[in-house]
N, C-alpha and C positions, 0 to 999 in steps of 0.2 A: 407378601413377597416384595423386599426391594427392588425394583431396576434404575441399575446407574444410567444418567445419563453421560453415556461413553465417547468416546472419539467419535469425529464428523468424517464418516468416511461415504461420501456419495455413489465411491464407483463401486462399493462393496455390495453381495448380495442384502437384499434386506432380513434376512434373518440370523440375524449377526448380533454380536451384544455393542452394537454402535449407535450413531446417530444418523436418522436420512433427513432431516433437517436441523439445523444450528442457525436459525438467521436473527440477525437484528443483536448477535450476542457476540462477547470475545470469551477465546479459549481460557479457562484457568489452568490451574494443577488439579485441582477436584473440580468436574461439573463447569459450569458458565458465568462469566458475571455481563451485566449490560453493556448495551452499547450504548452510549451518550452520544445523542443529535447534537450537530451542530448549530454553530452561535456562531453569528456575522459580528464581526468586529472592525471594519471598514465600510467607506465607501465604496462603489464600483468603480472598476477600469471601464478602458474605453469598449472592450471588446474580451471574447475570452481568453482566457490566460492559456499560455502555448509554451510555460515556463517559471518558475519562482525560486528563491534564493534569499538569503539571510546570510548575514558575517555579523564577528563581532570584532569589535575593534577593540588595540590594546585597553582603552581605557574603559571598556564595559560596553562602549554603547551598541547599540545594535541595529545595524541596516538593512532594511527590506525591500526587495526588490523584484518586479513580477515585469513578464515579458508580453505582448500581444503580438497581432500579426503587422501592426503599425509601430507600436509605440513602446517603449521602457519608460517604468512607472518610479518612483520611490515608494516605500508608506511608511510615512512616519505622524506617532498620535491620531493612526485610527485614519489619516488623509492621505490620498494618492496625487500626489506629484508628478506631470509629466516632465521626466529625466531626458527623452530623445535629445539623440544627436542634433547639435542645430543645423546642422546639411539637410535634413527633411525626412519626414517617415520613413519606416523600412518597406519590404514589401516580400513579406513571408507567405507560400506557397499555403494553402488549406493544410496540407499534411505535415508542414512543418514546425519546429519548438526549435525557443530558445535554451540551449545548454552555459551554465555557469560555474566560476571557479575561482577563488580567491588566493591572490597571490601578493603576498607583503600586505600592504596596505590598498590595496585593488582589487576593487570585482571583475572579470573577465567577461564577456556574454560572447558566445559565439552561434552562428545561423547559416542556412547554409547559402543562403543567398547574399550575405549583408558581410561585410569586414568585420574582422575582430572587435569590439567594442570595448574599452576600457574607463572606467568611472573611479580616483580615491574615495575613500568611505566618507562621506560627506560634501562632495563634490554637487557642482550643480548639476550638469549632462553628462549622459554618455559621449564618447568620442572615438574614433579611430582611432586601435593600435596603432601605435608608431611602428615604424622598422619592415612595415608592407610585409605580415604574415597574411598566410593562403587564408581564402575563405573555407569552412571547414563545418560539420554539423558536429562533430565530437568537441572533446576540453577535458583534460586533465592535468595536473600537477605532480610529477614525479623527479624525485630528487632535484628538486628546487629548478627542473624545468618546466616552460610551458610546454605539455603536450597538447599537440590537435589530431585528429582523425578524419576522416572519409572528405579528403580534401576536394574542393570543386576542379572538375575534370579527373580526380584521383579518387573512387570512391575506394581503393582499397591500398591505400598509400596513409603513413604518419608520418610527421614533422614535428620536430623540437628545437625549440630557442635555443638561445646561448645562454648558460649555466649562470643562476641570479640576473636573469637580465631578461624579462618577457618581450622585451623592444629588440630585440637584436637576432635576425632570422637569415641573414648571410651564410651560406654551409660556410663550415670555417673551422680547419681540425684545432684550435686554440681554444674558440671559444664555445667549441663542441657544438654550434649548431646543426641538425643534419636532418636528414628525411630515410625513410625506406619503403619499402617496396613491400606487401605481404603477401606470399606466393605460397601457396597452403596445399599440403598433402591432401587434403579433407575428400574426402567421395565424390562431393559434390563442387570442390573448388571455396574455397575461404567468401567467396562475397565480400560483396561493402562492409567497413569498418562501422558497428553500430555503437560501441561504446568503449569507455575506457576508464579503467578504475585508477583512483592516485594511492600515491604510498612512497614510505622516506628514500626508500630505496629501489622497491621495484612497484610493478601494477600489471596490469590484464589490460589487453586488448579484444575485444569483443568483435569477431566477426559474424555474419550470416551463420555459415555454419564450421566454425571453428575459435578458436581460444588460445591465444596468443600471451607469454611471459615475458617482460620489457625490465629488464633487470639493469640497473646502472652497474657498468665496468670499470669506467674510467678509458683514458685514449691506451690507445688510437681507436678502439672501437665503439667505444663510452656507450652504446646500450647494447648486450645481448640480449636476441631478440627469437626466443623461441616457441615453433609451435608445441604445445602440449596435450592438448585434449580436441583432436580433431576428430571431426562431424557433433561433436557439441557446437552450439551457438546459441545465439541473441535473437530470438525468432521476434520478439515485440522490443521496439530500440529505445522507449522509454520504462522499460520494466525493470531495468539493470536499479540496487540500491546497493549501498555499501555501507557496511556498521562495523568499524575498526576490522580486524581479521575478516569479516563474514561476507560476504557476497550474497544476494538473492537474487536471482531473475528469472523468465519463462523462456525454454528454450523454444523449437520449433515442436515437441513433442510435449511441451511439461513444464512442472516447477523445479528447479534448481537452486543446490545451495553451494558454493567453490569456498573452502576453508584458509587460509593461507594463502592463497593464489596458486592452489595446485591440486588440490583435494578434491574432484565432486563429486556431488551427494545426489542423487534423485529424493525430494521432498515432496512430491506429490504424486508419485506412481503408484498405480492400487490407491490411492487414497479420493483425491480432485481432477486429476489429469483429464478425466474422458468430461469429467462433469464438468468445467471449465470449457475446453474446447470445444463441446457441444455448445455450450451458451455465448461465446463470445461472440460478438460480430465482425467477421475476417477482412471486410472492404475496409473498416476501421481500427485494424490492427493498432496507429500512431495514438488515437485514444486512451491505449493503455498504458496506464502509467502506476508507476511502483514509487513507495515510501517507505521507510524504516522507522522506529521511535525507539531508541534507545531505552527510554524510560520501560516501558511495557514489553520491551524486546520480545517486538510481535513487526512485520511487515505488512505492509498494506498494496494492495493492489485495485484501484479504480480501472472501470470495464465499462463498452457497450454493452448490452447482453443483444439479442439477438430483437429483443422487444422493443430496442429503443427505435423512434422514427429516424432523427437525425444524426446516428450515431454520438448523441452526448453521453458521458460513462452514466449508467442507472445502477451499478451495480458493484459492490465492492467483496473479495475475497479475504481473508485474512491469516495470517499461518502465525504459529507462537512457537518463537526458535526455540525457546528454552524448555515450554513441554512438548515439541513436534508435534503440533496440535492444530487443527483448521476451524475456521467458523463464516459465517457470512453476511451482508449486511445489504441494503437497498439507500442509496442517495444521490442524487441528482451533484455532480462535481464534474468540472473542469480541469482541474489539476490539482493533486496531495506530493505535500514534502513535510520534511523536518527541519524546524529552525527551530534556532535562538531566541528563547523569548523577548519579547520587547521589553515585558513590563507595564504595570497599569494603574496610574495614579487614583485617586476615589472621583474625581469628578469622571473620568472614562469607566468607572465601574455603575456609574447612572445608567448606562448602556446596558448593562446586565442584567439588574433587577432594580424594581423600583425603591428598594432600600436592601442595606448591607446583609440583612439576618438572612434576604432569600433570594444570595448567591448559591448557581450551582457551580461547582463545590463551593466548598463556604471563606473566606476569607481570608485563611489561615492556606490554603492550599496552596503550593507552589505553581498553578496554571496564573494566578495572577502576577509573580514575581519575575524579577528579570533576571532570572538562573536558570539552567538546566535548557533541554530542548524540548519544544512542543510538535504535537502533529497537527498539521497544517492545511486548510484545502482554498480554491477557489471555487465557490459554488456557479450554477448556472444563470445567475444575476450577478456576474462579474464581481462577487464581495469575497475578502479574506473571509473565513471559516475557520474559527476552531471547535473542538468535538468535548464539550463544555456544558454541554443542554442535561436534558431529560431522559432520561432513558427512554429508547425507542421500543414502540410494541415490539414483544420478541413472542418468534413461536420454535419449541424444542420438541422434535419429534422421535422417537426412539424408534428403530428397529423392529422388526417383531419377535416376538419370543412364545414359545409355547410354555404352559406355565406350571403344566404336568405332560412329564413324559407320556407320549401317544395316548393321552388323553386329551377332551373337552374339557374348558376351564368355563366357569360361569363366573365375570367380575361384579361384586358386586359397589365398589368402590376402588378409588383410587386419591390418593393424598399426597399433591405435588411437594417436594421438599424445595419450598422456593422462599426464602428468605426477605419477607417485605411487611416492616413492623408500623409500615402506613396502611393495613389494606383496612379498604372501608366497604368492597364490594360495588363501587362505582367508577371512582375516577383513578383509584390504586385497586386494581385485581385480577385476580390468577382462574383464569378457564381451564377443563379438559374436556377432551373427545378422544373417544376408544375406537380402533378399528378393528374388524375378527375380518374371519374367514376360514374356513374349512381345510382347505385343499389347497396351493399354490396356485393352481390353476384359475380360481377365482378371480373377483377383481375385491379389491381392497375395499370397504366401504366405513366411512367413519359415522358415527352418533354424532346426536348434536351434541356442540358445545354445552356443558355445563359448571356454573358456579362451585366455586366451595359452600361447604357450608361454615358459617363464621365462627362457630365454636370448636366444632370437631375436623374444618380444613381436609375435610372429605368432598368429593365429588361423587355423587350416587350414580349408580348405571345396575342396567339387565342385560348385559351383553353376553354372548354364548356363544363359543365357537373355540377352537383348533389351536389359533397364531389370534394373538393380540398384537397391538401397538398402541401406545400411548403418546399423544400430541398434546401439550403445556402453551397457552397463550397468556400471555400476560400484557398490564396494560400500567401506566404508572412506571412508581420507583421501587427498586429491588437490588438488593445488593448480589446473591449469591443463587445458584439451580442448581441443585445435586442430584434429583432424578424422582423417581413416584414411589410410592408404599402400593401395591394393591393388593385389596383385599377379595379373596376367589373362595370359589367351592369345584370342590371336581363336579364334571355333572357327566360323567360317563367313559365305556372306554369304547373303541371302536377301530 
């Protein structure tokens, strides 16, 4: 009898044709492919990252930039460069990040304690915006204005420059600079401004709990500014990503997907929702933080889980837009984005492996070139991270299923379909363990782990009971997990 290894659905009963564990793996279209550990490609910052950013510039090149609670960094070939203002370090609050935005030829960084900060791509420091805009914890870009949010003293207040001109923040109906005010139907009152999306024309304003449409008119009232989707919000304020049309972020209830800037979707109700919120750690809500990868057109979200001592994220979720699909993973990060790649000459590919043949991926791959986007972390040793390694032990847990109707099954075998044409049975290899139980009422108990066998890629067992489950451990490199073969006898009805 086949069982797929199906959807990761946590909050679902377990006797479901799903999955109650997916970790260390990402979603496919069929079954799971690994998850690749990260690979440190930098040196450390001075402290943890509270923010990170990449542009590229007209002529290709590409700037990297990560924020602390003191200081903005460059990184360029693998080195971090302290960029700070020459006025003297910042002095960013434990719960706060730097948010970013590229406008022309300029990085923006905004905080909520520190003035606007503006750097050209290649520049030596950061500096004070010119034109004395509000200190602000949001930053977007819409229709070629600078937007900011949850201005200081104004945490439910926005502000926009003057039109092509981020230096010019005078209200002034000419040069359309202005601010407003967000006064929210919502149940509960709109809250502080937690984020804000860009776009050529219009974008989203993210409050506590409501959702706000910023659409350019032109004067005299140059943005209509309306609410749409109130008691929706922005429950965690670094969880907001944006991938062209798509939106993702975690409301105060859940996962959320807003299409268009007008469309949402509940993506993890019945699915992640309770199993999430049970695990996160809530005093460290500002911890979590969200990413996008175009490439993989999957989102990533880094979490305390409730295990960690110091609130650092130990834990990462994962959803895959394009087959509405979740999975899960375990790593120690400070901060995930998506940039631009840099690019990576062969003297910086020394750093990888100790010769070319044993690159992970191999050479020819696009994570070495300087096109396209990559997913991005800072680990908990203050180093860029990309997701480049080895595939991480992963274990796939299937649901339980009974395997004849109102009868006992006796397994006598199970045959993971897991695709790994290195296995040697030591440092590349695939475990299982079978759970039974009778009755529901029981408590689940699994067998030991056991080996394949190398020729016929069986796992033996004498297991007997009601409700099986099978659990897939692997170790090593593996490309593909489609689910198990088992092999049963009825052993009774009752």
């Amino acid at each position: 009898m086949f069982v797929e290894f199906g959807e990761y659905l946590p909050d679902q009963p377990t006797i479901t044709n799903s999955m109650v564990v997916a970790n260390n793996v990402l979603p496919n279209a069929k079954g799971y492919k690994p998850f690749p550990s990260a690979t440190q490609v930098s040196d450390a910052v001075d402290a943890r990252a509270r923010g990170a950013f990449a542009a590229k510039a007209d002529d290709g090149a590409v700037y990297s930039y990560v924020g602390t609670g003191t200081k903005l960094h460059e990184l360029d070939n693998m080195t971090h460069s302290d960029i700070t203002n020459v006025g003297g370090d910042y002095t960013l609050a434990s719960e706060h990040s730097w948010k970013f935005a590229k406008f022309g030829n300029r990085v923006i960084a905004v905080a909520p304690t520190e003035n606007p900060q503006s750097i050209s791509l290649g520049g030596a420091n950061f500096a004070d915006l010119a034109g004395s805009p509000p200190k602000a914890k949001n930053i977007a870009i819409i229709n070629n204005f600078l937007v900011l949010g949850n201005l200081e003293n104004d945490p439910n207040k926005v502000r926009w420059s003057a039109i092509n001109n981020p230096e010019s923040w005078t209200i002034d109906a000419d040069t359309q600079a202005d601010e407003q005010e967000l006064i929210s139907d919502s149940t509960y009152g709109g809250g502080a401004v937690r984020g804000i999306t860009s776009g050529d024309i219009a974008g989203n304003i993210f409050q506590e709990f409501t959702i706000w449409r910023m659409q350019y008119v032109g004067s005299p009232l140059i943005f209509d500014i309306k609410e749409i989707l109130p008691n929706y919000g922005l429950g965690y304020e670094n969880s907001l990503t944006q991938e062209g049309r798509l939106v993702h972020f975690i409301g105060n209830d859940g996962f959320y997907q807003l299409i268009d800037g007008t469309q949402i979707r509940p993506i993890g109700e019945n699915k992640v929702n309770a199993y999430f919120l049970n695990r996160v750690q809530e005093t460290s809500r500002h911890r979590v933080v969200g990413a996008s990868d175009p490439l993989s057109q999957k989102v990533f979200w880094i979490y305390p889980s409730t295990a960690s001592v110091d609130g650092t994220p130990d834990s990462i979720i994962v959803y895959d837009w394009a087959n509405d699909k979740w999975s899960t993973a375990q790593d120690s990060l400070d901060w995930i984005y998506a940039a631009p790649r840099e690019g990576y000459n062969l003297d910086d590919l020394d750093s990888f492996a100790a010769n070319l043949d044993a690159l992970t991926p191999n050479l020819d791959a696009d994570t070495w070139k300087s096109r396209g986007v990559a997913l991005s972390a800072y680990d908990e040793t203050f180093k860029k991270v990309i997701f480049t390694g080895s595939s991480l032990p992963a274990t796939l847990t299937t649901g339980e299923v009974q395997l004849y109707e109102n009868s006992r099954a006796h397994v006598k075998s199970v045959t993971p379909l897991v695709d790994m044409p290195s296995y040697d049975g030591t440092t590349n290899r695939v475990r299982v363990a079978v759970s039974t139980r009778d009755i529901q009422q029981e408590s689940k108990i699994f067998s030991t782990a056991q080996d394949i066998h190398t020729r016929t890629g069986k796992a033996n067992f004498r297991e007997d009971g009601r409700y099986h489950s099978m659990s897939v451990t692997t170790e090593g490199e593996w490309s593909t997990a489609l689910g198990v073969n088992v092999e049963t006898v009825k052993s009774g009805v009752q």
